[in-house]
N, C-alpha and C positions, 0 to 999 in steps of 0.2 A: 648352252655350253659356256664355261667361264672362261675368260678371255686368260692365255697364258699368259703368265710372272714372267721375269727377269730373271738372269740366271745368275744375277749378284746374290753372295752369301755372306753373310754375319755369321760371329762367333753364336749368337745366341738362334740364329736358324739353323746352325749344323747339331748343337746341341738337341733341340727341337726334332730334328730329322733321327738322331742315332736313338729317342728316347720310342720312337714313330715316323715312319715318311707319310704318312697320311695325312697329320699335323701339318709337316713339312708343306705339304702340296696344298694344305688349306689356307696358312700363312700364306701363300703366292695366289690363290686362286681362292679368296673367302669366298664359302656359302650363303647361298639366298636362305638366312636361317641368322634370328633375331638372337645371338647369344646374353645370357644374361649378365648384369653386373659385378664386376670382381673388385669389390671395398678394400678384400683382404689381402688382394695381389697388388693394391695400393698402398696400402699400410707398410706390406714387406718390402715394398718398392724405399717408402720416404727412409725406412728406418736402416734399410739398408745403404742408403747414401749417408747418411748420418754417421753411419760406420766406416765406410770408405773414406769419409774426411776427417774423422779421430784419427786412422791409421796412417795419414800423410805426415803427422807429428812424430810417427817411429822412424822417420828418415827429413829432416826438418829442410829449410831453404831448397826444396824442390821448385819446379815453378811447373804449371797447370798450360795443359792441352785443353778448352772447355769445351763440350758437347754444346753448349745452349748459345747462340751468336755465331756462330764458325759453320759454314760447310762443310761435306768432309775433303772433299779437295782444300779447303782451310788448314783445317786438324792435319793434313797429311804432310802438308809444306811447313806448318810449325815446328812439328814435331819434330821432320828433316833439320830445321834450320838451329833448332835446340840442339841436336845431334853433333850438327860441326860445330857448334858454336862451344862444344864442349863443356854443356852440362852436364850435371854427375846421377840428379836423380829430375826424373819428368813423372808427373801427376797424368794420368790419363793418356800415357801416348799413344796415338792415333797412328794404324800401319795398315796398308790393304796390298797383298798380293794377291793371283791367281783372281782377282775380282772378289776374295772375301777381305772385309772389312772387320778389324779388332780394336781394342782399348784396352792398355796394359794400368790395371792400379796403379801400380811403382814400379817404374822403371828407375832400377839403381848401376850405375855404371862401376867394373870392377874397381879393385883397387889400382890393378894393373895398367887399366887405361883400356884394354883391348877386346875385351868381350862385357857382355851384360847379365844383372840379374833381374828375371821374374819376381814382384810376389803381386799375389790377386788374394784380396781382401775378400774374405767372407764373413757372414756374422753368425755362421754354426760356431760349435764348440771341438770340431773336429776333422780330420779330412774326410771326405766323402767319397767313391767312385767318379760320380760325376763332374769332381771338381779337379780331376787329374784329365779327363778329358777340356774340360776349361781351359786350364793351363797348354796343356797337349797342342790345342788347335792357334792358342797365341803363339807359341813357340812357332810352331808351325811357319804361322805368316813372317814371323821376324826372320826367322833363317833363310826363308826365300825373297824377304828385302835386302837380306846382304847381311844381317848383323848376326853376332856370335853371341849366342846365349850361353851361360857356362854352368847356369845354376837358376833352378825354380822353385820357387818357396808357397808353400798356403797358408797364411794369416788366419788365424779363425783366434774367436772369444777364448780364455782362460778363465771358464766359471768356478775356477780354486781364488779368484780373485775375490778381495775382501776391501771394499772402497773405507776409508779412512779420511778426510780432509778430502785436498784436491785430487782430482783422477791420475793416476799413475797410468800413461798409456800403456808404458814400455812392461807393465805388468797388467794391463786389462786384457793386453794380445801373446799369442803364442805362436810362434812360424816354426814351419817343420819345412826339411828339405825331400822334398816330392821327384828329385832331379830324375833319378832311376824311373820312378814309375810311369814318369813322363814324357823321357822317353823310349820306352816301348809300345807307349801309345802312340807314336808321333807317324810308327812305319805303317800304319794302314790307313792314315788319312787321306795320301793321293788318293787311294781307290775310292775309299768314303767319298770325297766331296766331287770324283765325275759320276760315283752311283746320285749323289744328291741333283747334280744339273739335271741327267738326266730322269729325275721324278719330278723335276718343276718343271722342264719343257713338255713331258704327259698332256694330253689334252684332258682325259680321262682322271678320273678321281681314285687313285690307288685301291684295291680292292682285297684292302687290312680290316679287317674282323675286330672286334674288340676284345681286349683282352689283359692280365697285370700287366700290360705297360702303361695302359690308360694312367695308370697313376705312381708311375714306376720309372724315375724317381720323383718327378713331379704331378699332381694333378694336371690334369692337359684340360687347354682352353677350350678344345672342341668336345669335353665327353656330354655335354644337353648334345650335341649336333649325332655325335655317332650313336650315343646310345638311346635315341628316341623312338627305336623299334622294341625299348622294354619295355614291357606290359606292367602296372602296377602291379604289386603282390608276389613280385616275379622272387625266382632263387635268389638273387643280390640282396633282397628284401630280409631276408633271416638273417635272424641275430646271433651272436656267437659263430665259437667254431668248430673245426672236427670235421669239415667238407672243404671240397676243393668245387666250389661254386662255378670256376667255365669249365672244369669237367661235364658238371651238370649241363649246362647250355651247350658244350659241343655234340653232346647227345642227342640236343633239341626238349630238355627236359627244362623247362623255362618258368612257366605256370604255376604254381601255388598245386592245383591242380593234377600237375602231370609228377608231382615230386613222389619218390618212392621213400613212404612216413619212415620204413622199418631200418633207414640208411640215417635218419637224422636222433639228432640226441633229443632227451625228453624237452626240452624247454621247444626248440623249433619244432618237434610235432605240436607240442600243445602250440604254438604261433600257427600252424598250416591249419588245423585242424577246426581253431575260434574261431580264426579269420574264414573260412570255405562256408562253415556252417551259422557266422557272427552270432558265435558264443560266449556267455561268458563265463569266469571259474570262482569262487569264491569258497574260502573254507573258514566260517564265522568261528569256531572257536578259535583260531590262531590270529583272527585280526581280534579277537577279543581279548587273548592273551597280552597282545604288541598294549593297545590301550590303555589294560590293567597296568604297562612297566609307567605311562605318563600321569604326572599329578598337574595341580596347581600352583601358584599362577603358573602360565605355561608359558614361556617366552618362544615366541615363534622367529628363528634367526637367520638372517642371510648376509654373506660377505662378499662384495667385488672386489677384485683383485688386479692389478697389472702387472706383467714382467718387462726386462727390457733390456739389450744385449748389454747396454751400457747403463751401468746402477747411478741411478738419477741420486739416492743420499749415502751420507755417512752407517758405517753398518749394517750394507746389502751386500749381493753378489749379481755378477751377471742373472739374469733370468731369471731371481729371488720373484715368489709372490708375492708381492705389498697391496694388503687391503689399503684400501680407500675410501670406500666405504660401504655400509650396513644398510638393513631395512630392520626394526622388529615389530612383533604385534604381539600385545601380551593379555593375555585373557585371563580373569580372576577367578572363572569356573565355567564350566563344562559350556559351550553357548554362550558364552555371556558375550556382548561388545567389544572387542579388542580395541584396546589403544595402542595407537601409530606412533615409534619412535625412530627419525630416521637419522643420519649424518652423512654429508659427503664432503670429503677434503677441498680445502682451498684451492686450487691451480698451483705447482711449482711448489709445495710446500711437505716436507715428509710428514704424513699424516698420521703416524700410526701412535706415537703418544698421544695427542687428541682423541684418536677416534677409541683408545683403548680406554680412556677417563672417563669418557663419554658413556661406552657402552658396559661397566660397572658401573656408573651412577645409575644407571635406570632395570639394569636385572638385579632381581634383590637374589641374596648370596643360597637360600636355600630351595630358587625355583629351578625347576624345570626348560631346559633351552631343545628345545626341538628343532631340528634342522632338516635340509632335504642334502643328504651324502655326507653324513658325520665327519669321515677322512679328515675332508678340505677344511671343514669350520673350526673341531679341534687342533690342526696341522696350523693354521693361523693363530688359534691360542695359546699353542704352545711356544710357539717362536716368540709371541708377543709377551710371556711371561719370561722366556729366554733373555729378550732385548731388556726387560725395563726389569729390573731385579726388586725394585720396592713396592713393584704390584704383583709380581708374580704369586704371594700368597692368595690375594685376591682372586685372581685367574685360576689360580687353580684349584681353589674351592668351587668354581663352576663346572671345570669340567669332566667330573665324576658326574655331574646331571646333565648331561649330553645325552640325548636321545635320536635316533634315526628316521623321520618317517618314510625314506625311502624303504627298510626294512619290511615292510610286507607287500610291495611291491617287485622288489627283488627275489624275495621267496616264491611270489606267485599266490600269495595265499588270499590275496584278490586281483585280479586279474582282466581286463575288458578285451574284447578283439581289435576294439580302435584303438588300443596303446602300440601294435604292433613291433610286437614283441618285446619293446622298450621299459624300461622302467625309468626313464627321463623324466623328469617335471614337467617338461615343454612336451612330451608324450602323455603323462598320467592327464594331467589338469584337464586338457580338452576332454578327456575320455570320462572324467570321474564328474567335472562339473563345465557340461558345454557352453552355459553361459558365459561362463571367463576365458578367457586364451589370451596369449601373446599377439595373436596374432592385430595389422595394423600399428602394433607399436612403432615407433621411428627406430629404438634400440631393442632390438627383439631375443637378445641373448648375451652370454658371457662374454666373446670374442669380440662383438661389440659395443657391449659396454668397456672393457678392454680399450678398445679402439677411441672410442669416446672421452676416456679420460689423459688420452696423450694430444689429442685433437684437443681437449679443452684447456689443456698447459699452453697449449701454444697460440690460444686465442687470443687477441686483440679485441676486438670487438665488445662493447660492453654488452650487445643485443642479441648476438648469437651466442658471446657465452652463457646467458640468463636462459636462451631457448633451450641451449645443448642440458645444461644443469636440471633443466625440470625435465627433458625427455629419459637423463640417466635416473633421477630419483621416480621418475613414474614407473621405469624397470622393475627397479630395486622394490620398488612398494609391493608391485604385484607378484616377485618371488615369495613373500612371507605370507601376503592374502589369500594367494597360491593355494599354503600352506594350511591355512586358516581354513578354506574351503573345505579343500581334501578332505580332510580331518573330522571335519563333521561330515561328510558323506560317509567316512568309514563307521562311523557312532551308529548313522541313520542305516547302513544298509546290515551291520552287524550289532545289533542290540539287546545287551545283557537282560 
């Protein structure tokens, strides 16, 4: 039996509890259950601090309550002491009633002298549901420490923002008054937070089902833990939409198996039906068709990209895609040897005039550029012929020779059971040529490479930068080799 929690609550365990009490009571009582690593709830973690301390510049000569050094009996008496001492704006103030514990972004004092305002810095680009309970539950705590809120604000990103020279804060952020909304959420928190005590005083593990809140509004940290009674292959498994998936499993219709075909659309019948009987589909005159549309040389092309709430150069937006860099492989006939052309940007450096010099020196203007999701690669070409106006003829003589080879993967016009139901690269490859995969890589995808290149601006090290650089270019390699494969597999299994 797990030893009962404490009935102290945080803003961010109440939030936890109103999204799930199961969570709730998991956070107090963890499971004897090895959950797996979360890179990317670290990522949003640094970059979200990042953002929290750009936004102290929209209210300047504040002075900081600091989480890291301080107790919270510390943080509670600062804060106090900041209070009378008659400062105007406090960074992080620290306030616990009722035994729940908060931290207000910016705490800004009226003009009046006699009440205060809220704002809590987010790094969305809008207000959220959830973020009016955020605020909700700080309010909360300051009015039952005594002080008078008058007005609450949510700070989020302004991605109409257009970086120019230095960062203009007071135009990267946008605050909206949430006052109204925030307080009508404010009247049902008593009951909230003694329903919350008493689900961490439970000895017992709340006996909540899984369901859209698992990830509604966040991914929750325990769905390995809850949902380890699904079977592979299960409803959740199919792709696309058109069902309402825990309808299905409140039924108990779960299995691959148990699903009723003539309720699903054609693509997830054909998914239930490869996979039950590991078949596979293939329709050789249409992958011969796709073929016939690619010539020579053929430049096999991939692009990494970062965004970032705060546009790192001149001529971005918040959350702008900026390649950084490329892989290509470019073949001179059908089979032949591909030769390796790669790039990836310096650290700290806006990369995309280089990377765009770079990657017209080596495709010559009237080949063939094959990609895996046209969308994305074209969508970077053409911004990039946007930005730099004395290449853009250049660029755009390529990309009328853009080709898709995700295209007959998405049709289905070949098809494996072990793609499961995906037409992903990181799905097609293992299925089309088992010997290669992702898998084992240190950077095993987009999100991570992503992550990798904001991790590698901030390196120091000359030794870990050199490691990080080769595991992101070994990525990048094997998205076009990928490509490379594939590609003769389709020749080899559809042959003119």
């Amino acid at each position: 039996m797990a030893r009962s929690g404490s009935s102290g609550l945080s803003k961010s365990l109440i939030l936890k509890g109103l999204q799930c009490q199961k969570a709730l009571w998991l956070a107090k009582h963890p499971p004897d259950f090895e959950l797996p690593p979360q890179p990317d709830l670290q990522a949003k973690f640094v970059a979200g601090t990042e953002v929290g301390i750009l936004a102290q510049q929209l209210f300047p000569d504040g002075i900081e309550v600091p989480y890291e050094g301080l107790s919270f009996p510390a943080q509670l008496a600062r804060t106090k002491e900041l209070i009378a001492g008659g400062t105007d704006v406090i960074y992080e103030a620290s306030f616990s009633f009722s035994a729940i514990f908060v931290k207000v972004d910016l705490l800004v004092r009226d003009d009046q002298g006699d009440g205060w305002q809220i704002y809590e810095v987010k790094m969305g680009t809008g207000v959220k549901p959830v973020n009016l309970d955020d605020v909700a539950i700080q309010q909360y705590v300051l009015n039952g420490c005594g002080l008078s809120v008058s007005r609450s604000f949510l700070v989020h990103i302004d991605n109409r923002y257009l970086r120019q020279d230095a960062l203009e804060v007071d135009k990267l952020f946008a605050s909206e008054d949430i006052s109204v909304k925030v307080a009508a959420r404010q009247q049902s928190l008593p009951e909230i937070v003694r329903d919350f005590r008493q689900t961490m005083a439970e000895h017992q593990e709340p006996a909540i089902d899984i369901g859209p809140h698992c990830t509604d509004p966040y991914e929750c940290d325990y769905i390995p833990y809850c949902w380890q009674h699904i079977p592979e292959n299960s409803v959740f498994d199919l792709r696309g939409k058109g069902i309402n998936k825990f309808d299905y499993y409140n039924q108990g219709l779960v299995k691959f198996a148990d699903l009723p075909l003539d309720r699903l659309n054609k693509a997830q019948r054909q998914q239930v039906e490869t996979t039950l009987k590991q078949q596979d589909l293939l329709d050789t005159n249409k992958v011969d068709e796709f073929i016939e549309t690619l010539w020579y040389p053929l430049c096999h092309l991939d692009f990494e990209s970062f965004n970032s709430p705060i546009p790192k150069f001149d001529d971005t937006r918040p959350y702008q895609q900026i390649p950084f860099q490329y892989s290509l492989h470019i073949q001179q006939s059908a089979g032949a040897e591909p030769q390796h052309f790669e790039y990836l940007a310096p650290p700290g450096v806006d990369p995309r005039r280089e990377l765009s010099e770079q990657l017209l020196a080596v495709i010559p203007e009237g080949a063939c550029v094959l990609t895996y999701n046209q969308a994305f690669e074209k969508g970077v070409l053409r911004n990039l012929a946007e930005l730099f106006p004395d290449l853009a003829e250049a660029i755009n003589l390529r990309l009328p020779n853009v080709r898709d080879l995700m295209t007959p993967f998405r049709r289905r016009d070949v098809y494996r059971w072990q793609m499961r139901g995906s037409y992903s690269i990181k799905e097609v490859l293992p299925a089309m040529v088992p010997e290669l995969s992702y898998a084992g890589l240190e950077i095993a995808d987009g999100m991570a490479a992503m992550q990798a290149y904001h991790e590698m601006c901030a390196l120091d090290d000359p030794a870990m930068l050199a490691e990080l650089r080769r595991a992101m270019l070994e990525y990048c390699r094997l998205d076009t080799l990928a490509m490379v494969r594939i590609l003769a597999e389709l020749r080899t299994i559809a042959p003119r």
